[in-house]
C-alpha positions as CSV (number, residue, x, y, z in Angstrom):
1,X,-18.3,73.0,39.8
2,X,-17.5,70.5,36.9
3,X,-13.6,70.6,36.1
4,X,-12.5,72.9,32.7
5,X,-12.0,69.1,30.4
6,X,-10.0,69.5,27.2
7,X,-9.6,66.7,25.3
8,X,-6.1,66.3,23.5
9,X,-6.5,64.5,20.4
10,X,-3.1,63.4,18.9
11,X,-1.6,60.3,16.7
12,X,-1.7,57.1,18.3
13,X,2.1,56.4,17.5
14,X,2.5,59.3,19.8
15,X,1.1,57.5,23.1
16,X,2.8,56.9,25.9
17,X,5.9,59.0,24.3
18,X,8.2,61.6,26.0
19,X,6.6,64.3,23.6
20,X,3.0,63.2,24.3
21,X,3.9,64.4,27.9
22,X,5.6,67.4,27.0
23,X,2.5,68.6,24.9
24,X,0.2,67.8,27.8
25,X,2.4,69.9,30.3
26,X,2.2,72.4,27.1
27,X,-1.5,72.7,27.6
28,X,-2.3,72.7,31.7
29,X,-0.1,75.8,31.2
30,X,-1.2,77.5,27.9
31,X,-2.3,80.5,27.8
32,X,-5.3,80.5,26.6
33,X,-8.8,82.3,26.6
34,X,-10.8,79.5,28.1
35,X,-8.2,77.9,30.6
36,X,-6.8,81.6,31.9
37,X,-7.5,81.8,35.6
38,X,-9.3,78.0,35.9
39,X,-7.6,76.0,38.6
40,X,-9.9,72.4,38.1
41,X,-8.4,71.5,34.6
42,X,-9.1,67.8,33.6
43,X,-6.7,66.8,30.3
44,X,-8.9,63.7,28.4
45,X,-5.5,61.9,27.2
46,X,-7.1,59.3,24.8
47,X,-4.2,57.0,25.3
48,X,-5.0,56.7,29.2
49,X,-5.1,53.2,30.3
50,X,-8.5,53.6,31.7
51,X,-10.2,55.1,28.8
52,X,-8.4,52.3,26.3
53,X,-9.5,49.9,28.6
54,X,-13.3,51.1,28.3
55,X,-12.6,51.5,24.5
56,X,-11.4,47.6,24.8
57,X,-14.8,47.0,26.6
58,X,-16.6,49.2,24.0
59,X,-15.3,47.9,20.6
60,X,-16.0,44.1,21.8
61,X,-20.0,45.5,21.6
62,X,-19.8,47.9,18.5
63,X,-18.2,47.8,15.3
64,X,-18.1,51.2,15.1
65,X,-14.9,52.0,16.9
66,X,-14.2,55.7,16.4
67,X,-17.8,56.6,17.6
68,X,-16.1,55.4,21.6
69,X,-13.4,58.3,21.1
70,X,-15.9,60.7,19.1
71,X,-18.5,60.2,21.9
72,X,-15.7,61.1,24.5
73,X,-14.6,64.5,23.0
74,X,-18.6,65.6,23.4
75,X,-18.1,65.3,27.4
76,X,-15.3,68.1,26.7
77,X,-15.2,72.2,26.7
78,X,-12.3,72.3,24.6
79,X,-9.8,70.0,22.1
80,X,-6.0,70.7,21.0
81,X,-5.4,68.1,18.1
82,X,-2.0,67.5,16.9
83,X,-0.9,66.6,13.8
84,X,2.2,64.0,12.9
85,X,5.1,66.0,13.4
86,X,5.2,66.5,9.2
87,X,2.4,68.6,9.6
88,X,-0.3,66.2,8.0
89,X,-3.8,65.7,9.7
90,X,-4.4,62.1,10.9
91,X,-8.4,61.2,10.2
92,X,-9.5,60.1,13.5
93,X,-7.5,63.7,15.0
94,X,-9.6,65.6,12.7
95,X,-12.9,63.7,13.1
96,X,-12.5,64.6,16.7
97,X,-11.8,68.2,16.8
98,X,-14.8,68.3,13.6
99,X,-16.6,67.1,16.2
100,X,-15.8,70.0,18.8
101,X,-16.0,72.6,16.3
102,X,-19.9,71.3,15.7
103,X,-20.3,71.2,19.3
104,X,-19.0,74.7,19.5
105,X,-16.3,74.6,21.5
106,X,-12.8,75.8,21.6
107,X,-10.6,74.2,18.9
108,X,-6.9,74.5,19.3
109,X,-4.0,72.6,17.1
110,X,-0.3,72.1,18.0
111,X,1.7,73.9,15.1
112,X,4.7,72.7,14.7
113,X,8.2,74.7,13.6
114,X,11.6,73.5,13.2
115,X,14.7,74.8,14.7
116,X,17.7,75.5,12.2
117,X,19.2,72.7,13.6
118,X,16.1,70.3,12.8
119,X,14.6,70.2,16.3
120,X,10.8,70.6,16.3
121,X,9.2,73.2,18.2
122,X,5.3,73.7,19.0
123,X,2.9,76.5,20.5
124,X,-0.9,75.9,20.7
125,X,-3.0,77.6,17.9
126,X,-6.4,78.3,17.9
127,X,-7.7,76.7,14.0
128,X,-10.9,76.4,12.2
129,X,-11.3,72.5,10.9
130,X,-12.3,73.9,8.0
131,X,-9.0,74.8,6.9
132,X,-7.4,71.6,8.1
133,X,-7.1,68.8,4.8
134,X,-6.5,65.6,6.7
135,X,-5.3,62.7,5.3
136,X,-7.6,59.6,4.5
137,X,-8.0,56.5,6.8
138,X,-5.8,54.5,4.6
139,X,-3.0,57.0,4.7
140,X,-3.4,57.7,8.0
141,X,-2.8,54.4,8.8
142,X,-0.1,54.2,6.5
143,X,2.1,57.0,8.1
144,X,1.3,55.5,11.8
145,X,3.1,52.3,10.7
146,X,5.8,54.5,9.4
147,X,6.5,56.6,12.2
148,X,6.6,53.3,14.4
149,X,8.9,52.1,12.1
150,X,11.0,54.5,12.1
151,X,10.5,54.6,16.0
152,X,12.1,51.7,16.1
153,X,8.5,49.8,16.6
154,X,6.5,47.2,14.4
């Protein structure tokens, strides 16, 4: 039998980070519908260096570089997106779990809360794309450069 494969669509500025992992530890233990009582869980971290390095391979061939990542979540039963930790909708997270919800499977999101003290908390959601407003590729971009910036990167 074929592992239980959710893909976990978040931010790139969030790769490779402490709360990337935490999120991922999040989900293998979620309770939810469609992992309750699966033991052969496979998490499709986008940001693994073997898939970027077949996305490095891919986008040298095609142009069409989302189409590696959207072409990915397909091989997937379920997606948890995440959104920056303002609550906005990156486009390339929402193309993917779009493309889950068309595929019919289970579409989760990471909603975020804050502590009185400021510190974010998160528990997994299920959520209809339909509801989500994401932001446009050139904001997108424009609040990944942010949060590396104020990351302390580029």
């Amino acid at each position: 039998m074929k592992p239980l494969r959710i893909y976990f669509a978040h931010p790139m500025c969030e790769y490779g980070t402490e709360l990337e992992k935490e999120v991922i530890e999040r989900i293998k233990e979620a309770d939810i519908d469609e992992i309750r009582g699966v033991d052969d869980i496979e998490i499709v971290n986008p940001s693994d260096p073997k898939i970027l390095r077949e996305f490095k391979a891919f986008g040298k061939k095609n142009a069409m570089h989302m189409k590696f990542f959207l072409d990915l979540v397909r091989t997937c039963d379920v997606i948890v997106g995440m959104p920056f930790l303002n609550g906005q909708w990156g486009a390339g997270v929402y193309a993917e779990m779009k493309v889950m919800q068309e595929k019919c499977g289970s579409v989760w999101q990471v909603e975020w809360y804050w502590d009185d003290d400021g510190s974010p908390y998160f528990c997994l959601e299920r959520v209809n794309v339909e509801d989500i407003r994401p932001l446009s590729i050139t904001e997108t971009r424009q609040t990944v450069k942010m949060v590396k910036h104020y990351k302390g990167g580029e």
